[in-house]
C-alpha positions as a printed Julia matrix, in Angstrom:
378×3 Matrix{Float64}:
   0.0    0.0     0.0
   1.56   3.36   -0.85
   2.04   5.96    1.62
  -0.62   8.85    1.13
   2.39  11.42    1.35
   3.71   9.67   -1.62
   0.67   9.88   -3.59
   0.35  13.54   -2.49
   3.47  14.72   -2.78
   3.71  13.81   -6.97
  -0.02  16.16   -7.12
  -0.12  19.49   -9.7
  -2.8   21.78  -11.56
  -3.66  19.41  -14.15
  -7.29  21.55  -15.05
  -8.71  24.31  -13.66
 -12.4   25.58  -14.83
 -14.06  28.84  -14.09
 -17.61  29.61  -14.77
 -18.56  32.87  -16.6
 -21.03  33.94  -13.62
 -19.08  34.58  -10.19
 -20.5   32.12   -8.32
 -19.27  30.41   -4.98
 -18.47  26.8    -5.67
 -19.69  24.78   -2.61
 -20.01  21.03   -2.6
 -18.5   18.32   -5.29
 -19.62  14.77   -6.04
 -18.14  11.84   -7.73
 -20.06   9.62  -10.39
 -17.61   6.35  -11.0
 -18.74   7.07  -14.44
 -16.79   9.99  -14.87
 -19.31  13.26  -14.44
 -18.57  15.81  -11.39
 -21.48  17.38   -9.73
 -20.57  20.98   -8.51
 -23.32  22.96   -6.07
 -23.04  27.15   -6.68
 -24.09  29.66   -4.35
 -26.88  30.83   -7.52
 -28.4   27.51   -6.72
 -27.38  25.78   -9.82
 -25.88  22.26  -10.06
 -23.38  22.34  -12.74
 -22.44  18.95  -14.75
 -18.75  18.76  -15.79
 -16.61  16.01  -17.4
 -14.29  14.94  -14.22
 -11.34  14.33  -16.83
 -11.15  17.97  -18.65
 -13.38  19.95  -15.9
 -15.29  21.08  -18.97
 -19.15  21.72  -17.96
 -21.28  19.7   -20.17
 -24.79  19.93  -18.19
 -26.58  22.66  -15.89
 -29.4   22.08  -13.92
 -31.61  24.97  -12.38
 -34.97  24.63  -10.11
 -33.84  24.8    -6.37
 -34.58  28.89   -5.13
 -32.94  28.61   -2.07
 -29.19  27.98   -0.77
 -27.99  24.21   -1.4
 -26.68  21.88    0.95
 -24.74  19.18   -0.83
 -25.09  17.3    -3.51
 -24.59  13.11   -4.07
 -24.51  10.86   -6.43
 -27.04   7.37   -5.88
 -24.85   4.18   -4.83
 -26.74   1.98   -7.1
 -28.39   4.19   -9.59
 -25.14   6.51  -10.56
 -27.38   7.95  -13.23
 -29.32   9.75  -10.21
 -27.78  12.85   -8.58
 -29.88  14.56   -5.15
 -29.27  17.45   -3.87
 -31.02  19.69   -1.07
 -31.82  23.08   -0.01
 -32.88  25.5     2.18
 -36.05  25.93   -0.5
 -37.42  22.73    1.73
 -36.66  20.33   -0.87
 -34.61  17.22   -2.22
 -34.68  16.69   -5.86
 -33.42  13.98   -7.71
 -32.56  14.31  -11.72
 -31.39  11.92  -14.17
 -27.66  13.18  -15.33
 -28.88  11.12  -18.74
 -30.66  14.21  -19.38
 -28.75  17.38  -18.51
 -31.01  20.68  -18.1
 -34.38  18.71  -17.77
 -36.63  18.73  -14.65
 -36.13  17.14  -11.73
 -37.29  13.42  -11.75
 -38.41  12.95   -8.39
 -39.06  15.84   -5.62
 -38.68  15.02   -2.05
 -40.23  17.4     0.92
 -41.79  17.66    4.01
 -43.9   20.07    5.98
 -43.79  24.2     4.71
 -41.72  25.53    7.15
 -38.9   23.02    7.1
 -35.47  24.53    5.38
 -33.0   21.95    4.82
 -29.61  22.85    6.1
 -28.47  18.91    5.22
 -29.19  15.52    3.51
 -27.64  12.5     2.77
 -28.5    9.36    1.08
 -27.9    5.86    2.76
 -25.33   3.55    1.13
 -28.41   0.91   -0.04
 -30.4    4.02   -2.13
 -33.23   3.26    0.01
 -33.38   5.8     2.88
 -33.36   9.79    2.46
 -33.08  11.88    5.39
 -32.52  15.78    5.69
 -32.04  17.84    8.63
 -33.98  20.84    8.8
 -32.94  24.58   10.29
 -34.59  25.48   13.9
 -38.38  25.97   13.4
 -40.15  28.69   15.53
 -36.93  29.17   17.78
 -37.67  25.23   19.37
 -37.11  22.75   17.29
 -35.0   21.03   14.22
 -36.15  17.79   13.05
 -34.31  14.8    10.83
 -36.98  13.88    8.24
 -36.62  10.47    6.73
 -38.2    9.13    3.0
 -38.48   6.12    1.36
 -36.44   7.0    -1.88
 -37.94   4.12   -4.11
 -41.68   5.83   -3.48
 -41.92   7.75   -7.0
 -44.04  10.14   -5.13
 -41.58  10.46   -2.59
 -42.83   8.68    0.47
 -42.14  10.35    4.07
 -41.44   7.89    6.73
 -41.31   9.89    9.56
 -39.27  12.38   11.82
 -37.22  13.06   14.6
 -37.8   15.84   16.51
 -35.94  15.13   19.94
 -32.1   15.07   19.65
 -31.11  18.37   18.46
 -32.19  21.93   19.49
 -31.03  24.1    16.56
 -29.94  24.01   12.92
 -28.74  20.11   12.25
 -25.98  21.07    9.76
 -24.61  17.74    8.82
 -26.7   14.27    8.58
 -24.18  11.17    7.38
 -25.06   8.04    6.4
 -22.68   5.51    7.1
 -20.86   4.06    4.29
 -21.63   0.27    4.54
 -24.37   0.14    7.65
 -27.21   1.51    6.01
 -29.38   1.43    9.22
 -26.83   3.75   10.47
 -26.81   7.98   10.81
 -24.52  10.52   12.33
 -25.84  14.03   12.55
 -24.27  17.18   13.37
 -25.79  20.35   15.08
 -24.96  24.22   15.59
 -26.12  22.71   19.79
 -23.09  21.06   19.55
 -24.04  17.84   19.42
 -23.46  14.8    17.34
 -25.99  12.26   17.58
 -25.41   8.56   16.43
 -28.66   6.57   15.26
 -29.0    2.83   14.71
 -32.27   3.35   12.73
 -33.13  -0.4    12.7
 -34.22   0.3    16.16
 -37.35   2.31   15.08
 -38.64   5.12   17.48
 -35.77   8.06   18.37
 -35.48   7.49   21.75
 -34.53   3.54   20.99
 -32.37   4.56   17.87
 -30.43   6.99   19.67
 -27.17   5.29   20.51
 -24.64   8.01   21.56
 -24.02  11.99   21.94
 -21.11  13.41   21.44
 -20.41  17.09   22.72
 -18.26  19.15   20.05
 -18.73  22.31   22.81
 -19.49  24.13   19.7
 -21.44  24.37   16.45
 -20.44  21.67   14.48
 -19.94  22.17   10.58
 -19.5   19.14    9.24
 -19.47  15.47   10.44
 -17.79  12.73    8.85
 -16.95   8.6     9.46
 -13.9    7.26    8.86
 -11.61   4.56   10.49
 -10.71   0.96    9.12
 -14.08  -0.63    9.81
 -15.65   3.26    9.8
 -15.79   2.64   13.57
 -14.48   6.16   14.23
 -16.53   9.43   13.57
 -14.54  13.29   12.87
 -16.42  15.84   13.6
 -14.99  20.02   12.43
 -16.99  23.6    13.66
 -17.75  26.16   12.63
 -14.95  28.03   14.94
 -12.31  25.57   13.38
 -11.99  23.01   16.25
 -11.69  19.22   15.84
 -12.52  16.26   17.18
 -12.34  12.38   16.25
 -14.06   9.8    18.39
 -14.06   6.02   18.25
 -17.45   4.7    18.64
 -16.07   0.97   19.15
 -15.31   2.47   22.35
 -19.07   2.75   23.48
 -19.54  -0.39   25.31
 -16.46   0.07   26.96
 -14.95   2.06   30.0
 -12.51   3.57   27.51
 -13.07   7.14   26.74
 -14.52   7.77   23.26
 -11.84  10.86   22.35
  -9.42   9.73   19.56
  -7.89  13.65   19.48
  -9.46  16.93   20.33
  -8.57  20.72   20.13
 -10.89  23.51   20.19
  -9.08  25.58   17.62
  -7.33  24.33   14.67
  -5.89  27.65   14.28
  -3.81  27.59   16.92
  -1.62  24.38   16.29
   2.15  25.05   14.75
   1.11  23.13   11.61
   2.92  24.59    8.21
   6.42  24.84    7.95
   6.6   28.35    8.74
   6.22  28.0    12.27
   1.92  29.09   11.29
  -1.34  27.11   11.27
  -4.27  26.78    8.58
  -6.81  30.14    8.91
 -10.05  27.41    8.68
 -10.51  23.93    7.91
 -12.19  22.53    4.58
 -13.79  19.01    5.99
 -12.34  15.76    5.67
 -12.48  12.56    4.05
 -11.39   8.32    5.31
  -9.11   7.31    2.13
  -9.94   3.61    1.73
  -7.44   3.03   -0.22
  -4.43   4.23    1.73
  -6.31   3.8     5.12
  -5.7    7.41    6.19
  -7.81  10.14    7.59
  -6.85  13.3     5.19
  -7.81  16.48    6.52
  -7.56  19.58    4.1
  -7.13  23.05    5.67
  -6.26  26.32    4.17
  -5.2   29.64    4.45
  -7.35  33.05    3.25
  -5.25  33.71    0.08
  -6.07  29.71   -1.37
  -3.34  28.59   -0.38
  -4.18  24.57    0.78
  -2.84  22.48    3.16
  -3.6   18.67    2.83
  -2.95  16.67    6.2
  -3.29  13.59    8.09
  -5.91  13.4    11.59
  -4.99  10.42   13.8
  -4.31   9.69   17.16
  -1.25  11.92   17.5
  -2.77  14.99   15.81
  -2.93  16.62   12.53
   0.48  16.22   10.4
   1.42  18.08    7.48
   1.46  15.91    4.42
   1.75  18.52    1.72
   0.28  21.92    0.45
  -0.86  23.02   -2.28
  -0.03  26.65   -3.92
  -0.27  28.78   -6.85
  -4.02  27.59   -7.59
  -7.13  29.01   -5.67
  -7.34  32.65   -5.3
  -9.51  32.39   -1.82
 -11.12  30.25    1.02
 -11.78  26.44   -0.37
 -15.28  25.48    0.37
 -15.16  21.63   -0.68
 -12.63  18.71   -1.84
 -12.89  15.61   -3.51
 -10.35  12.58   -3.42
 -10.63  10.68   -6.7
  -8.92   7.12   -5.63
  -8.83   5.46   -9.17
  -7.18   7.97  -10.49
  -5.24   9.57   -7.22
  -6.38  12.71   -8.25
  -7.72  15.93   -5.94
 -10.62  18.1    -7.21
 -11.43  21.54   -5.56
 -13.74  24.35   -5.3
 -14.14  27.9    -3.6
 -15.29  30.98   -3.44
 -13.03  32.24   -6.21
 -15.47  30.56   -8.71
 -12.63  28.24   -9.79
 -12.92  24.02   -9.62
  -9.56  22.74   -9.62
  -8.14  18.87  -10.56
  -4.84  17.89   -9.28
  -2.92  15.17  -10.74
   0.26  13.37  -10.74
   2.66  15.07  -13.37
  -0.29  17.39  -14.41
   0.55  20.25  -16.5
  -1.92  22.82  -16.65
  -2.44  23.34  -20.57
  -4.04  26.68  -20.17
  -2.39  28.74  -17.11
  -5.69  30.68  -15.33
  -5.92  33.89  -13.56
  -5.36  33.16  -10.22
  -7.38  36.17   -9.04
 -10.73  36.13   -6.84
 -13.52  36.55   -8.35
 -16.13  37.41   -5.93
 -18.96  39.28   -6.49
 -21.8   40.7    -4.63
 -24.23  37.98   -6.03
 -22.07  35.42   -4.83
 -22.81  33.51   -1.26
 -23.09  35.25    2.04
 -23.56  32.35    4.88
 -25.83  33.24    7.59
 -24.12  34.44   10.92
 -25.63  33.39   14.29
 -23.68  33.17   17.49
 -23.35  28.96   18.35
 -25.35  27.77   21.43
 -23.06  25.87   24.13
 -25.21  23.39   25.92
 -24.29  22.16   29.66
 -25.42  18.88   28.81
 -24.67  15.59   27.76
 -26.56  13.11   26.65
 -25.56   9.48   28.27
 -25.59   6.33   25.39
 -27.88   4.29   25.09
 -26.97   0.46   26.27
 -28.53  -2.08   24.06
């Protein structure tokens, strides 16, 4: 197995796209195929061929902010995505620019701040933003129900926006989900009502961003916030007396990281590489500079960073494993691919460009609860 530092360290601009429209690039997803999905800030998916970044498909009908976008494990052909317009849609990439295929949605006043699909195709679920200053609620469909049949919701776990809901990748009975509370619940949705699927809360102390499971049996569960802190648990610990904290540290920030003596100024998310077993980690700095590392139990390493491409902050990352390539976004409208050897044909501007249109995320001051939830035994 080669070392990931090996397989990052060979990495270059092979492509680099920008759209004509300023436009915040905010979430990328992988069909094995070979098509990239890319979510905008103008609430447009755009389709792009993953080997020459060119866009060869657009699709437009969410009017509200988007919250990720994924390909179907099964059905590749079928790409979701969700927004804040209180929807999930589903379209058929076989026919770029048509309507949505199937709509997904709940009751009026939900806004979806999160979805995910579960690894079998067969279970939807969104988390919604606080409703009426109480309550945030996961909402669950059966995807195969053409007319887009709601299971049910919970309504009990989370107090304010639920900002990240993952499926895991081979349980499909089982959900992580992320809150600005500052929790992160863990579901074993076999069990049926919330209060028997709830199997473990996990206090981030802050308002977590984004929520992700990783480890080699995907045992282990990273959680990043919103202020840039960091936290990896190990859930195999939950029936034992051994404490569930893999690493921790409030503030990203503030760790001697780069090779200046200086740490990342946020963190992108991260991502479990199956194929070299490694946690990777991607940071950055304000001018788009990146910094890809390695989360384990000793910390977060420098592997290698990345220069010379983005223009400002890097919203999302993709790890392409067949090809051991990198894709990236941001908010300088650009989608990047990095490859081994690649030579960038066509030197871009690297230059931000920004525009008043583009993305402004909504600012609210994180809630710090005094609780914690115990586990549930079985």
């Amino acid at each position: 197995m080669e070392d990931l530092e090996e397989k990052l360290k060979v990495l270059s601009i092979a492509r680099r796209s920008c759209p004509e429209e300023p436009t915040y690039l905010l979430d990328v997803a992988l069909q094995p195929s070979g098509l990239l999905a890319v979510s905008c800030s103008n609430f447009t998916i755009h389709l792009h061929n993953k080997d020459t970044l060119k866009q060869v498909g657009e699709y437009q009908g969410h009017n509200g902010r988007l919250c990720g976008v994924t390909f179907g494990h099964t059905s590749s052909d079928l790409l979701y995505s969700g927004s804040a317009d209180g929807t999930v849609r589903v379209w058929d990439v076989r026919q770029p620019g048509t309507e949505a295929a199937q709509k997904f949605k709940s009751d009026p006043a939900h806004c979806y701040c999160s979805f995910d699909l579960s690894c079998s195709d067969m279970l939807l679920c969104a988390g919604t933003e606080q409703v009426d200053s109480e309550d945030s609620f996961l909402i669950f469909w059966d995807s195969r129900k053409p007319a887009g049949g709601l299971l049910g919701v919970y309504s009990e776990s989370h107090s304010d926006d639920i900002t990240q809901v993952r499926f895991h990748p081979r349980d499909k009975d089982r959900l992580a989900s992320g809150s600005t509370d500052g929790l992160v619940n863990v579901f074993d949705l076999s069990r049926g009502a919330e209060e028997d699927a709830l199997l473990a809360t996990c206090n981030s102390d802050s308002s977590a961003s984004s929520v992700c499971w990783s480890g080699a049996n995907y045992t282990q569960l990273l959680c990043l916030s919103h202020d840039e802190g960091l936290h990896l648990w190990d859930l195999g610990q939950l029936d034992t007396d051994e404490p569930l904290t893999i690493f921790s540290t409030s503030d990203a920030r503030s760790l001697t990281l780069l090779a200046d003596g200086r740490g990342v100024d946020y963190l992108v998310g991260g991502r479990w590489l199956e194929d070299t077993q490694k946690l990777l980690v991607v940071g950055g700095k304000n001018n788009g500079d990146l910094h890809l590392m390695e989360c384990d139990a000793r910390g977060l390493h420098l592997l290698r960073s990345l220069e010379g491409g983005h223009a400002s902050t890097v919203r999302c990352f993709l790890w392409d494993a067949a090809e051991e390539a990198l894709f990236t976004g941001g908010e300088d409208a650009q989608l990047l691919l990095w490859k081994p050897g690649g030579e960038e044909l066509t030197p871009g501007k690297r230059e931000s460009m920004k525009s008043e249109s583009a993305l402004r995320l909504k600012s609210r001051p994180h809630k710090k609860h005094g609780y914690h939830r115990e586990k549930k035994t079985a």
